[in-house]
py3Dmol code that shows the C-alpha trace and the ligand (Angstrom):
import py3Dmol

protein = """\
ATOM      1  CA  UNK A   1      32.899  -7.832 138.051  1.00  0.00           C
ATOM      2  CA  UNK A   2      34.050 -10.298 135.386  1.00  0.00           C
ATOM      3  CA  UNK A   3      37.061 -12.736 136.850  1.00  0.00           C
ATOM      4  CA  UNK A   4      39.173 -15.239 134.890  1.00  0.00           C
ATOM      5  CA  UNK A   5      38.022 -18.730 135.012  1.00  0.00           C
ATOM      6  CA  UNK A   6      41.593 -20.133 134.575  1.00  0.00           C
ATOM      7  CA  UNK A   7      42.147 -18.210 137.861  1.00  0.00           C
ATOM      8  CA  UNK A   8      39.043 -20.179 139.365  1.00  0.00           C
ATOM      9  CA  UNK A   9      39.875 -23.201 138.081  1.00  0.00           C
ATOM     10  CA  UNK A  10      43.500 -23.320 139.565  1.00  0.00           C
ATOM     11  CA  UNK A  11      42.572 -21.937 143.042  1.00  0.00           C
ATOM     12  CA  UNK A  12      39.794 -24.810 142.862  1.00  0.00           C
ATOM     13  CA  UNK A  13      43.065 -27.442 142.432  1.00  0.00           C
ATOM     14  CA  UNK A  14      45.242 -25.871 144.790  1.00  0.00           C
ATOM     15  CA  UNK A  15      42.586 -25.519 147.637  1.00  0.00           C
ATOM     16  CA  UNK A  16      43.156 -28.783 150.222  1.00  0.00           C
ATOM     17  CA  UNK A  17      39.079 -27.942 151.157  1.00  0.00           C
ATOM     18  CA  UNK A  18      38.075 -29.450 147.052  1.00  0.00           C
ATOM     19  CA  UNK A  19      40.730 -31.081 146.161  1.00  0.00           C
ATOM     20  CA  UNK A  20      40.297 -34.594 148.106  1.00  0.00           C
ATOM     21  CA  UNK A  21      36.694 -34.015 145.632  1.00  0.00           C
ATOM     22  CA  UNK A  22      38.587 -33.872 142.977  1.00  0.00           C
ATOM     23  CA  UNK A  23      38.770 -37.031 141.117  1.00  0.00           C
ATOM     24  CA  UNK A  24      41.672 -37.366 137.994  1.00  0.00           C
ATOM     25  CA  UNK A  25      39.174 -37.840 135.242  1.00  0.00           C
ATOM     26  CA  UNK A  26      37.281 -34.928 136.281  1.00  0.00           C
ATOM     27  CA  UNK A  27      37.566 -32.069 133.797  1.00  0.00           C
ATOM     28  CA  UNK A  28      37.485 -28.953 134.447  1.00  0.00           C
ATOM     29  CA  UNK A  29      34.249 -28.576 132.735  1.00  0.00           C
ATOM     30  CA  UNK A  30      32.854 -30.547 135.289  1.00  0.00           C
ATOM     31  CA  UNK A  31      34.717 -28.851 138.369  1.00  0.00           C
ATOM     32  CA  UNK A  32      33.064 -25.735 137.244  1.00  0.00           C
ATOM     33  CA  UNK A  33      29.619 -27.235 137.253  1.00  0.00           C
ATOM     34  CA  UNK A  34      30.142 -28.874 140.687  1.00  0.00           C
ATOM     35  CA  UNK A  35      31.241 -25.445 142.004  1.00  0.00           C
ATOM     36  CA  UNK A  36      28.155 -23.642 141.094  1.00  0.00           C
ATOM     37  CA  UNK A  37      25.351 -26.107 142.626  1.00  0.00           C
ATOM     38  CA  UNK A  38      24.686 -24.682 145.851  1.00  0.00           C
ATOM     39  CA  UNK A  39      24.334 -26.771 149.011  1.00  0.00           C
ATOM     40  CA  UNK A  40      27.349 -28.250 149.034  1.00  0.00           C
ATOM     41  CA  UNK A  41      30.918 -29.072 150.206  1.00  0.00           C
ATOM     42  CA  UNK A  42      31.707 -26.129 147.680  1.00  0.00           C
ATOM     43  CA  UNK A  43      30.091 -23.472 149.635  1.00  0.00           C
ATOM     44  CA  UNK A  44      33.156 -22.038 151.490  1.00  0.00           C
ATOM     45  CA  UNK A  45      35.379 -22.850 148.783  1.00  0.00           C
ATOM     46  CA  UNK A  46      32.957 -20.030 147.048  1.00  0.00           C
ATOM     47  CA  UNK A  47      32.729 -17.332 149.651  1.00  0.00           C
ATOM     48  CA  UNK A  48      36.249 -17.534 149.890  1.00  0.00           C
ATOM     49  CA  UNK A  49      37.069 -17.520 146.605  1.00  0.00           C
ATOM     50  CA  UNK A  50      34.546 -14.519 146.200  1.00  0.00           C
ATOM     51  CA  UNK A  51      36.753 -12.535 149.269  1.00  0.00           C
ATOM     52  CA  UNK A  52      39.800 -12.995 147.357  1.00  0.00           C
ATOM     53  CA  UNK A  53      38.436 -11.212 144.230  1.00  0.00           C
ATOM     54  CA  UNK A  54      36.810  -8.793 145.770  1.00  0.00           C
ATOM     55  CA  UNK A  55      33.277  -9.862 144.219  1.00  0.00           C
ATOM     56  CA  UNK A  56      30.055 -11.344 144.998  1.00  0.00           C
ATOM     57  CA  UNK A  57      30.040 -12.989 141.256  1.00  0.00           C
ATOM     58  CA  UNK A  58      30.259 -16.675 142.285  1.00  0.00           C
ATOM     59  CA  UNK A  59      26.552 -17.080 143.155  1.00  0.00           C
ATOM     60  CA  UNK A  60      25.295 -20.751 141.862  1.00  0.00           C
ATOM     61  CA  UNK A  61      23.237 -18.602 139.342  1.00  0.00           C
ATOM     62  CA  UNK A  62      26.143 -16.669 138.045  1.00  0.00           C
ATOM     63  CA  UNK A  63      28.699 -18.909 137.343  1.00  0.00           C
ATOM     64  CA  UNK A  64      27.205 -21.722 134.796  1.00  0.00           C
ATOM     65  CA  UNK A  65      26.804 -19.292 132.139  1.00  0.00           C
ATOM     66  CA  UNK A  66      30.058 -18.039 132.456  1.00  0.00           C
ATOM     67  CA  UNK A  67      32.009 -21.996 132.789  1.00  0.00           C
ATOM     68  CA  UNK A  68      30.244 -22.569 129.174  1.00  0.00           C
ATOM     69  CA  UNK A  69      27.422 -24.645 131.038  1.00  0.00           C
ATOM     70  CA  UNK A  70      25.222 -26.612 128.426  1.00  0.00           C
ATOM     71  CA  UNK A  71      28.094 -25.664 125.643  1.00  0.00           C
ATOM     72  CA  UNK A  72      30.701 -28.847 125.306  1.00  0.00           C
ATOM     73  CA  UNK A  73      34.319 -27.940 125.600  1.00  0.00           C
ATOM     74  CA  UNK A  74      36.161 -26.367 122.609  1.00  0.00           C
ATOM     75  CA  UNK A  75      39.738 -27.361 122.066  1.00  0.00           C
ATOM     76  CA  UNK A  76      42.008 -25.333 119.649  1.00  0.00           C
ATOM     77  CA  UNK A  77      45.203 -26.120 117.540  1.00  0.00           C
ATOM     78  CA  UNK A  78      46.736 -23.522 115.781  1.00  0.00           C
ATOM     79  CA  UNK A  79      48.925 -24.154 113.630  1.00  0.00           C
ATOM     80  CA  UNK A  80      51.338 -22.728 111.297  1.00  0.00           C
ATOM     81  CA  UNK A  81      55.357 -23.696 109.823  1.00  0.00           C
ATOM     82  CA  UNK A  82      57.407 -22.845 112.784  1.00  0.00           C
ATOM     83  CA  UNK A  83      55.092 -22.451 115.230  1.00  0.00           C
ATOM     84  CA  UNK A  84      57.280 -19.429 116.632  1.00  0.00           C
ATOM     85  CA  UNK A  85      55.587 -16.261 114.310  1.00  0.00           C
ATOM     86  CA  UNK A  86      51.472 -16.659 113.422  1.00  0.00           C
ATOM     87  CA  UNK A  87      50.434 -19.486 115.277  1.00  0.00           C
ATOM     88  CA  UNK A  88      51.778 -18.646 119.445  1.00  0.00           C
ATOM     89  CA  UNK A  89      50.237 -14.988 117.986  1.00  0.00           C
ATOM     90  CA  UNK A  90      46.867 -17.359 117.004  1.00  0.00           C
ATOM     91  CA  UNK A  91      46.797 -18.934 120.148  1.00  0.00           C
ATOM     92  CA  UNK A  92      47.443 -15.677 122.487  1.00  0.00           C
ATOM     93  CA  UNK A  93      44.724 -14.095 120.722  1.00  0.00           C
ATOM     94  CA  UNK A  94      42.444 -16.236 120.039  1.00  0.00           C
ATOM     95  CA  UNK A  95      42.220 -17.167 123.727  1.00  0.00           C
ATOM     96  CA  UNK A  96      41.808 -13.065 124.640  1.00  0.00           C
ATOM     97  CA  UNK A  97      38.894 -12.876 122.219  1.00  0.00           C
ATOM     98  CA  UNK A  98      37.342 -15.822 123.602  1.00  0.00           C
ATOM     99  CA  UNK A  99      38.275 -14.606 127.203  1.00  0.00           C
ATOM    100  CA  UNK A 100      36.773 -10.993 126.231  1.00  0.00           C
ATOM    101  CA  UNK A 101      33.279 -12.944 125.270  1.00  0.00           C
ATOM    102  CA  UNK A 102      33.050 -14.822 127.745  1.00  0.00           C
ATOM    103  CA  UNK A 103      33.536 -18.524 126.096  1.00  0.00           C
ATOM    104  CA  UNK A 104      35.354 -21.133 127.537  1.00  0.00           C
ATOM    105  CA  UNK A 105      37.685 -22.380 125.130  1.00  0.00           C
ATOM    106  CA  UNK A 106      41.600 -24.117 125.208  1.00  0.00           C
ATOM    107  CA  UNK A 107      43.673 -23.289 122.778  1.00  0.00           C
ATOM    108  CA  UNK A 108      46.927 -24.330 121.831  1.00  0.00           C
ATOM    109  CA  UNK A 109      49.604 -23.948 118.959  1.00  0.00           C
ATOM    110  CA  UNK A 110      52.173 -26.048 117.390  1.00  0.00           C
ATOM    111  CA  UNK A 111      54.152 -26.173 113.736  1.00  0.00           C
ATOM    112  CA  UNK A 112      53.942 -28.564 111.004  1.00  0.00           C
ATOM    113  CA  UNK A 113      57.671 -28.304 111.206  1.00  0.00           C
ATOM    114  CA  UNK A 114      60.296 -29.134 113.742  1.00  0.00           C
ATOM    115  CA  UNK A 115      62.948 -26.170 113.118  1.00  0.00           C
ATOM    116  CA  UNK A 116      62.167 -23.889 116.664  1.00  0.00           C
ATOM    117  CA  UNK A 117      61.201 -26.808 118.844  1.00  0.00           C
ATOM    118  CA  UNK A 118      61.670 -25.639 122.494  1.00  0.00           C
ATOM    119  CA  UNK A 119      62.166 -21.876 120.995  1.00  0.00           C
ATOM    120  CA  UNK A 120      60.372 -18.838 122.665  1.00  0.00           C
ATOM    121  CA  UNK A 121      57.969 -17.008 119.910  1.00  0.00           C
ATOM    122  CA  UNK A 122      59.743 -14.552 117.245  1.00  0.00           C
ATOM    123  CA  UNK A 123      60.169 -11.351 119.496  1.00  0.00           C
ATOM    124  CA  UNK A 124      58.094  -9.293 116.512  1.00  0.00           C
ATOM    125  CA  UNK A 125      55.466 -11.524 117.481  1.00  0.00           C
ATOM    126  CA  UNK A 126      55.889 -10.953 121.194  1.00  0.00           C
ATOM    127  CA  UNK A 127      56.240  -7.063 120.353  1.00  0.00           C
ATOM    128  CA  UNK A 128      52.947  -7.041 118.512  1.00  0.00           C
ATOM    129  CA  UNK A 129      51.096  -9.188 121.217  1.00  0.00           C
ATOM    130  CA  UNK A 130      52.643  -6.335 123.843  1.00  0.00           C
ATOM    131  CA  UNK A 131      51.678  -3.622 122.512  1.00  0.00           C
ATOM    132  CA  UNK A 132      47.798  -4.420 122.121  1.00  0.00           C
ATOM    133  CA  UNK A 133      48.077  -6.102 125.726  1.00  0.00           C
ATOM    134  CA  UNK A 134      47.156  -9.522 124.646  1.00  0.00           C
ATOM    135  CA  UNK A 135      49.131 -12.391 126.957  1.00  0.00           C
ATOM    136  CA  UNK A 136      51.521 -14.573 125.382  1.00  0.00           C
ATOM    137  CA  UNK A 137      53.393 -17.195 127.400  1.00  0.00           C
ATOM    138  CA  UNK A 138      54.463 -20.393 124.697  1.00  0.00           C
ATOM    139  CA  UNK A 139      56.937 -22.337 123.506  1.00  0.00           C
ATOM    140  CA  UNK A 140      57.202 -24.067 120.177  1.00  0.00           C
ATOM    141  CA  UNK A 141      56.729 -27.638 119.376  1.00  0.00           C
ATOM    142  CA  UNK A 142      55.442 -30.030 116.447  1.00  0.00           C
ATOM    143  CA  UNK A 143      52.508 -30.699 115.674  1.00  0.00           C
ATOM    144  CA  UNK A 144      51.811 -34.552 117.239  1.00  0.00           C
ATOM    145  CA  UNK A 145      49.592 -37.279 115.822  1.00  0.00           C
ATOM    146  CA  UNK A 146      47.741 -37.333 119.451  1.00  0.00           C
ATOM    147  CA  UNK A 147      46.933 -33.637 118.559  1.00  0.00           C
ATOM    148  CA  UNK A 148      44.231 -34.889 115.938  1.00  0.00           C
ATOM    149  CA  UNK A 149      42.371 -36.476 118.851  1.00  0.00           C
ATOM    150  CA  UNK A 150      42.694 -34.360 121.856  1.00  0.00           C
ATOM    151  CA  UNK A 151      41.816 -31.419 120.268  1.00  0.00           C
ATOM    152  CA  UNK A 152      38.048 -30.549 118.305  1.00  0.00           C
ATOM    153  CA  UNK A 153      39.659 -28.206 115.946  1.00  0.00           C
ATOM    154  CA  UNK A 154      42.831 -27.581 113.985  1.00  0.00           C
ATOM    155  CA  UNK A 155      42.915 -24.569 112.631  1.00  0.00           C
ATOM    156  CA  UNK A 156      45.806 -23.991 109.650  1.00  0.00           C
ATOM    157  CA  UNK A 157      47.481 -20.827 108.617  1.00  0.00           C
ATOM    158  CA  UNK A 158      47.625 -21.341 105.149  1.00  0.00           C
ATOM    159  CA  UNK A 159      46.869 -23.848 102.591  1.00  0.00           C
ATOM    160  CA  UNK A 160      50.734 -25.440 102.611  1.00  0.00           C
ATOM    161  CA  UNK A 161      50.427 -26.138 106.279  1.00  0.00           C
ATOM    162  CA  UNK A 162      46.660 -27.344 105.886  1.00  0.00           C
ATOM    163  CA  UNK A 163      48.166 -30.209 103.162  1.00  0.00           C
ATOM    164  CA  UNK A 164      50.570 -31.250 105.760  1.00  0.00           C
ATOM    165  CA  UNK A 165      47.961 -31.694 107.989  1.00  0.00           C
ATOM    166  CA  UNK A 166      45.842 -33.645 105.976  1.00  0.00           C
ATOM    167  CA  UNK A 167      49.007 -35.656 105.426  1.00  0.00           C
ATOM    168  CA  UNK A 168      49.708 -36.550 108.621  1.00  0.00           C
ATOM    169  CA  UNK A 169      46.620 -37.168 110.024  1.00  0.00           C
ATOM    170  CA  UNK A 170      45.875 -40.730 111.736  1.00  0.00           C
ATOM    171  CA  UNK A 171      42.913 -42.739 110.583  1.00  0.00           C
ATOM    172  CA  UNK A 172      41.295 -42.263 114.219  1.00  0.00           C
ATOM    173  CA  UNK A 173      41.585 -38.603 114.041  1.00  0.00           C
ATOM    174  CA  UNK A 174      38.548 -36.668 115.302  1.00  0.00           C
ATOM    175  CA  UNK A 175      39.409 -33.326 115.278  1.00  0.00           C
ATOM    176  CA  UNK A 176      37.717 -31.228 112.657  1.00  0.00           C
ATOM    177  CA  UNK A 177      40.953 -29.877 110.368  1.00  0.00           C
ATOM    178  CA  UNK A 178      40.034 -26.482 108.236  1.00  0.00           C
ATOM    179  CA  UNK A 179      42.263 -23.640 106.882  1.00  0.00           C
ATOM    180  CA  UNK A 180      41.336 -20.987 109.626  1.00  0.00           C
ATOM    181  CA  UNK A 181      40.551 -18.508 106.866  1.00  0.00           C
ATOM    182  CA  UNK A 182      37.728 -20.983 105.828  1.00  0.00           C
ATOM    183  CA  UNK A 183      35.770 -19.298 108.772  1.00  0.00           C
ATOM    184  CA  UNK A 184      36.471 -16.535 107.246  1.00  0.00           C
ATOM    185  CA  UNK A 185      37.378 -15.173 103.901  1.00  0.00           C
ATOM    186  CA  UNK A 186      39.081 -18.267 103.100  1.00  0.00           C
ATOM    187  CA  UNK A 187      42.150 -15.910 102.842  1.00  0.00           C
ATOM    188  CA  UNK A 188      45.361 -17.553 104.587  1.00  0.00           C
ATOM    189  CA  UNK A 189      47.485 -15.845 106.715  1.00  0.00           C
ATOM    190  CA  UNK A 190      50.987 -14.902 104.812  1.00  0.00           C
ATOM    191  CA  UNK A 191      54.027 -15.590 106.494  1.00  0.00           C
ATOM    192  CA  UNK A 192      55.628 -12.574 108.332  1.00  0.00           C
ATOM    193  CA  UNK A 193      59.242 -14.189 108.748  1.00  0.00           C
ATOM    194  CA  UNK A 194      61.296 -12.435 106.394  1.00  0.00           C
ATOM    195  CA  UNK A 195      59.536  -9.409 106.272  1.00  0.00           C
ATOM    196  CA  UNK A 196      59.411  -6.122 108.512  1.00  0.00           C
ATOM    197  CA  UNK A 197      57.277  -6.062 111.978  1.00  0.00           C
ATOM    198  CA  UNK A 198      54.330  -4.387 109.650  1.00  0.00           C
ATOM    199  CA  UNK A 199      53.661  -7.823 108.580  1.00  0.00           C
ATOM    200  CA  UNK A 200      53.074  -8.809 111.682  1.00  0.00           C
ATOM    201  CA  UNK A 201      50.456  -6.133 112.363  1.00  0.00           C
ATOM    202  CA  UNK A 202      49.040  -7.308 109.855  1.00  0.00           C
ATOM    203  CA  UNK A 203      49.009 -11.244 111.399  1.00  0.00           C
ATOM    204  CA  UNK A 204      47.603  -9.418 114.537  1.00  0.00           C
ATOM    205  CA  UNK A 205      44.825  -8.353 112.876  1.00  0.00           C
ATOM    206  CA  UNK A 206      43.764 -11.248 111.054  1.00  0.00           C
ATOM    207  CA  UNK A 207      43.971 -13.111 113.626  1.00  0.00           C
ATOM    208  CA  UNK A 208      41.616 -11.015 116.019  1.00  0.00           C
ATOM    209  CA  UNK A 209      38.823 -11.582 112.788  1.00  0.00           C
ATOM    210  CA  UNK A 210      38.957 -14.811 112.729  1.00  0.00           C
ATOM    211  CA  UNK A 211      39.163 -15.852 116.279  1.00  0.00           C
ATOM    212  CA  UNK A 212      35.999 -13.397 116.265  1.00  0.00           C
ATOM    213  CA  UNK A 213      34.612 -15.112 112.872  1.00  0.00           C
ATOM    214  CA  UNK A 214      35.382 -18.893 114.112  1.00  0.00           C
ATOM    215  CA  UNK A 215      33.667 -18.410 117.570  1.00  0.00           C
ATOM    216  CA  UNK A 216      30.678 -17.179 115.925  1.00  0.00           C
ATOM    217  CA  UNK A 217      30.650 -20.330 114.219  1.00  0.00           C
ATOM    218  CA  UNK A 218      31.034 -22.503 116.450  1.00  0.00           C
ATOM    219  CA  UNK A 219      29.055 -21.320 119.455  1.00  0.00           C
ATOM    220  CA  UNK A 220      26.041 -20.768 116.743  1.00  0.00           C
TER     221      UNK A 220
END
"""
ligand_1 = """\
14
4NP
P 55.693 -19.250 111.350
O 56.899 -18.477 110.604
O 55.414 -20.468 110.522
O 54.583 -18.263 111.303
O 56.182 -19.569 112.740
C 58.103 -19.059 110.254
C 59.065 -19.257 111.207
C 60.295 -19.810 110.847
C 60.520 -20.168 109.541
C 59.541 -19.980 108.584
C 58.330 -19.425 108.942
N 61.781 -20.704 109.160
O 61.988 -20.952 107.980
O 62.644 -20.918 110.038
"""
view = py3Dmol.view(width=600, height=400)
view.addModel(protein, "pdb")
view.setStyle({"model": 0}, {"cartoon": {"style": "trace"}})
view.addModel(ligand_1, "xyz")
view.setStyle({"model": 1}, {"stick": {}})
view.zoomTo()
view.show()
Protein backbone atom coordinates (compact mmCIF):
# COMPACT_ATOMS: atom_id res chain seq x y z
CA UNK A 1 0.00 0.00 0.00
CA UNK A 2 1.60 3.24 -1.20
CA UNK A 3 1.80 6.00 1.88
CA UNK A 4 2.84 9.67 1.64
CA UNK A 5 6.35 10.39 2.46
CA UNK A 6 5.54 13.95 3.71
CA UNK A 7 3.39 11.97 6.21
CA UNK A 8 6.63 9.86 7.12
CA UNK A 9 8.76 12.50 7.21
CA UNK A 10 6.71 14.62 9.78
CA UNK A 11 5.81 11.69 12.12
CA UNK A 12 9.75 11.03 11.93
CA UNK A 13 10.12 14.93 13.48
CA UNK A 14 7.42 14.77 15.81
CA UNK A 15 8.39 11.30 17.33
CA UNK A 16 10.56 12.10 20.84
CA UNK A 17 12.08 8.19 20.03
CA UNK A 18 14.21 10.01 16.53
CA UNK A 19 14.13 13.19 17.14
CA UNK A 20 17.12 13.63 19.83
CA UNK A 21 18.86 11.76 16.24
CA UNK A 22 17.89 14.33 14.47
CA UNK A 23 20.54 16.80 13.88
CA UNK A 24 19.43 20.57 12.19
CA UNK A 25 21.44 20.15 9.05
CA UNK A 26 20.02 16.88 8.42
CA UNK A 27 17.70 16.87 5.42
CA UNK A 28 15.12 15.05 4.99
CA UNK A 29 16.76 13.20 2.26
CA UNK A 30 18.97 11.92 4.67
CA UNK A 31 16.28 11.13 7.50
CA UNK A 32 14.73 8.92 4.97
CA UNK A 33 17.90 7.02 4.28
CA UNK A 34 18.68 6.63 8.02
CA UNK A 35 15.14 5.24 8.49
CA UNK A 36 15.45 2.47 6.07
CA UNK A 37 18.93 0.82 7.26
CA UNK A 38 17.88 -1.82 9.45
CA UNK A 39 19.55 -2.54 12.79
CA UNK A 40 19.07 0.43 14.29
CA UNK A 41 17.66 2.98 16.80
CA UNK A 42 14.99 3.34 13.89
CA UNK A 43 13.55 -0.02 14.25
CA UNK A 44 10.50 0.78 16.48
CA UNK A 45 10.14 4.07 15.08
CA UNK A 46 9.31 1.70 11.84
CA UNK A 47 7.01 -0.92 13.22
CA UNK A 48 5.18 1.73 14.69
CA UNK A 49 4.97 3.83 12.04
CA UNK A 50 3.95 0.69 9.89
CA UNK A 51 0.83 0.04 12.73
CA UNK A 52 -0.35 3.43 12.21
CA UNK A 53 -0.81 2.97 8.41
CA UNK A 54 -2.01 -0.09 8.47
CA UNK A 55 0.97 -1.56 6.24
CA UNK A 56 3.94 -3.65 6.31
CA UNK A 57 5.60 -1.19 3.50
CA UNK A 58 8.44 0.24 5.65
CA UNK A 59 10.78 -2.76 5.30
CA UNK A 60 14.61 -1.40 4.88
CA UNK A 61 14.19 -2.82 1.27
CA UNK A 62 11.07 -0.95 0.50
CA UNK A 63 11.54 2.36 1.44
CA UNK A 64 14.90 3.71 -0.44
CA UNK A 65 13.33 3.47 -3.70
CA UNK A 66 10.45 5.20 -2.71
CA UNK A 67 12.59 8.39 -0.52
CA UNK A 68 14.34 8.96 -4.14
CA UNK A 69 17.48 6.96 -2.79
CA UNK A 70 20.55 7.41 -5.23
CA UNK A 71 18.37 10.40 -7.03
CA UNK A 72 19.56 14.02 -5.45
CA UNK A 73 16.76 16.20 -4.25
CA UNK A 74 14.67 18.21 -6.78
CA UNK A 75 13.53 21.63 -5.74
CA UNK A 76 10.77 23.49 -7.76
CA UNK A 77 9.80 27.23 -8.31
CA UNK A 78 6.94 27.97 -10.17
CA UNK A 79 6.40 30.90 -11.14
CA UNK A 80 4.06 33.11 -12.85
CA UNK A 81 2.72 37.27 -12.50
CA UNK A 82 0.63 37.08 -9.44
CA UNK A 83 1.41 34.03 -8.18
CA UNK A 84 -2.42 33.63 -7.15
CA UNK A 85 -3.89 31.91 -10.77
CA UNK A 86 -1.19 29.39 -12.82
CA UNK A 87 1.58 29.09 -10.64
CA UNK A 88 -0.20 27.82 -6.75
CA UNK A 89 -2.24 25.59 -9.71
CA UNK A 90 1.69 24.61 -10.98
CA UNK A 91 2.78 23.87 -7.71
CA UNK A 92 -0.46 21.76 -6.44
CA UNK A 93 -0.10 19.76 -9.42
CA UNK A 94 3.00 19.36 -10.13
CA UNK A 95 3.60 17.95 -6.64
CA UNK A 96 0.38 15.29 -7.25
CA UNK A 97 2.05 14.10 -10.44
CA UNK A 98 5.24 13.68 -8.81
CA UNK A 99 3.43 12.18 -5.69
CA UNK A 100 1.37 9.79 -8.19
CA UNK A 101 5.01 8.50 -9.61
CA UNK A 102 6.49 8.09 -6.90
CA UNK A 103 9.40 10.94 -7.03
CA UNK A 104 10.42 12.89 -4.32
CA UNK A 105 10.33 16.34 -5.28
CA UNK A 106 9.56 20.08 -3.35
CA UNK A 107 7.91 22.36 -5.06
CA UNK A 108 7.02 25.74 -4.48
CA UNK A 109 5.43 28.89 -6.25
CA UNK A 110 5.84 32.54 -6.11
CA UNK A 111 5.13 35.75 -8.65
CA UNK A 112 7.43 37.96 -10.39
CA UNK A 113 5.11 40.57 -9.04
CA UNK A 114 4.12 41.79 -5.64
CA UNK A 115 0.24 42.68 -6.23
CA UNK A 116 -1.48 39.41 -4.07
CA UNK A 117 1.29 39.06 -1.54
CA UNK A 118 -0.22 37.21 1.49
CA UNK A 119 -3.48 36.49 -0.86
CA UNK A 120 -5.11 32.95 -0.94
CA UNK A 121 -5.06 31.52 -4.76
CA UNK A 122 -7.87 32.91 -7.30
CA UNK A 123 -10.92 30.71 -6.17
CA UNK A 124 -11.22 29.52 -10.16
CA UNK A 125 -7.98 28.15 -9.49
CA UNK A 126 -8.98 26.51 -6.23
CA UNK A 127 -12.32 25.33 -8.08
CA UNK A 128 -10.35 23.66 -10.83
CA UNK A 129 -7.75 22.05 -8.38
CA UNK A 130 -11.18 20.68 -6.42
CA UNK A 131 -12.77 19.28 -8.78
CA UNK A 132 -9.91 16.90 -10.19
CA UNK A 133 -8.96 16.26 -6.37
CA UNK A 134 -5.54 17.67 -6.56
CA UNK A 135 -4.47 19.46 -2.94
CA UNK A 136 -3.88 23.01 -2.85
CA UNK A 137 -2.93 24.75 0.40
CA UNK A 138 -0.68 28.29 -0.63
CA UNK A 139 -0.37 31.62 -0.25
CA UNK A 140 1.17 34.14 -2.57
CA UNK A 141 4.44 35.83 -2.32
CA UNK A 142 7.37 37.31 -4.60
CA UNK A 143 9.62 35.76 -6.06
CA UNK A 144 13.07 36.34 -3.70
CA UNK A 145 16.67 36.59 -4.85
CA UNK A 146 17.47 33.56 -2.23
CA UNK A 147 14.94 31.62 -4.46
CA UNK A 148 17.70 31.35 -7.30
CA UNK A 149 19.82 29.37 -4.84
CA UNK A 150 17.66 27.25 -2.73
CA UNK A 151 15.85 25.93 -5.36
CA UNK A 152 17.40 23.56 -8.65
CA UNK A 153 14.75 24.74 -10.94
CA UNK A 154 12.61 27.74 -11.80
CA UNK A 155 10.19 27.00 -13.92
CA UNK A 156 8.33 30.27 -15.77
CA UNK A 157 4.86 30.51 -17.12
CA UNK A 158 5.48 32.44 -19.99
CA UNK A 159 8.17 34.21 -21.73
CA UNK A 160 7.32 37.87 -19.91
CA UNK A 161 7.77 36.30 -16.54
CA UNK A 162 10.91 34.20 -17.77
CA UNK A 163 12.64 37.93 -18.78
CA UNK A 164 11.95 39.05 -15.34
CA UNK A 165 13.60 36.28 -14.10
CA UNK A 166 16.56 36.51 -15.99
CA UNK A 167 16.48 40.10 -14.78
CA UNK A 168 16.57 39.60 -11.43
CA UNK A 169 18.70 36.92 -11.03
CA UNK A 170 21.92 37.25 -8.64
CA UNK A 171 25.33 36.48 -10.03
CA UNK A 172 25.56 33.38 -7.50
CA UNK A 173 22.39 31.96 -8.71
CA UNK A 174 22.40 28.18 -9.22
CA UNK A 175 19.16 27.27 -10.00
CA UNK A 176 18.59 26.19 -13.56
CA UNK A 177 15.84 29.04 -14.92
CA UNK A 178 13.73 27.72 -18.19
CA UNK A 179 10.24 28.68 -19.54
CA UNK A 180 8.36 25.48 -18.25
CA UNK A 181 6.97 24.97 -21.74
CA UNK A 182 10.68 24.48 -22.84
CA UNK A 183 10.16 20.86 -21.41
CA UNK A 184 7.61 20.79 -23.40
CA UNK A 185 6.24 22.35 -26.49
CA UNK A 186 7.90 25.46 -25.65
CA UNK A 187 4.25 26.79 -25.59
CA UNK A 188 3.67 29.20 -22.44
CA UNK A 189 0.90 29.03 -20.37
CA UNK A 190 -1.69 32.10 -21.18
CA UNK A 191 -2.96 33.96 -18.45
CA UNK A 192 -6.49 32.92 -17.22
CA UNK A 193 -7.21 36.22 -15.13
CA UNK A 194 -9.62 38.02 -17.08
CA UNK A 195 -11.12 35.32 -18.73
CA UNK A 196 -13.94 32.66 -17.82
CA UNK A 197 -13.07 29.44 -15.48
CA UNK A 198 -12.61 27.48 -19.06
CA UNK A 199 -9.32 29.08 -19.16
CA UNK A 200 -8.42 27.69 -16.29
CA UNK A 201 -9.21 24.14 -17.41
CA UNK A 202 -7.25 24.76 -19.75
CA UNK A 203 -4.11 25.89 -17.15
CA UNK A 204 -5.08 22.54 -15.41
CA UNK A 205 -4.27 20.70 -18.16
CA UNK A 206 -1.14 22.08 -19.22
CA UNK A 207 0.07 21.95 -16.29
CA UNK A 208 -0.52 18.10 -15.61
CA UNK A 209 1.77 17.72 -19.24
CA UNK A 210 4.36 19.36 -18.24
CA UNK A 211 4.82 18.40 -14.69
CA UNK A 212 4.57 14.86 -16.54
CA UNK A 213 7.03 16.16 -19.48
CA UNK A 214 9.62 17.96 -16.93
CA UNK A 215 9.91 14.86 -14.59
CA UNK A 216 10.70 12.77 -17.45
CA UNK A 217 13.45 15.00 -17.98
CA UNK A 218 14.85 15.31 -15.19
CA UNK A 219 14.74 11.89 -13.56
CA UNK A 220 16.19 10.58 -17.16
P1 LIG B 1 -1.26 34.74 -12.42
O1 LIG B 1 -2.51 35.63 -12.92
O2 LIG B 1 -0.03 35.48 -12.87
O3 LIG B 1 -1.44 33.46 -13.15
O4 LIG B 1 -1.38 34.63 -10.93
C1 LIG B 1 -2.68 36.97 -12.65
C2 LIG B 1 -3.13 37.36 -11.41
C3 LIG B 1 -3.34 38.71 -11.14
C4 LIG B 1 -3.06 39.65 -12.11
C5 LIG B 1 -2.59 39.25 -13.35
C6 LIG B 1 -2.40 37.91 -13.62
N1 LIG B 1 -3.30 41.02 -11.86
O5 LIG B 1 -3.12 41.83 -12.76
O6 LIG B 1 -3.68 41.38 -10.72
Amino acid sequence: MPFDLRVLVKRLHQSPLIQFLIPKQLTNQNLLRNVTKSGNQYNKFRTDFANEQGADFISPAALPSMAGDSKPEIKVLVVCLGNICRSPMGEAVLRDVAKKRGINVEVDSAGTAGYHVGEEPDERTVAVCRKNKVPIDSLARQVATSDFINFTYILASDENNLRNLERIRPSNGTATVRLWGSYLDNKPIPDPYYGGLGGFDKVYDQCVNLSNAFLDEVTK
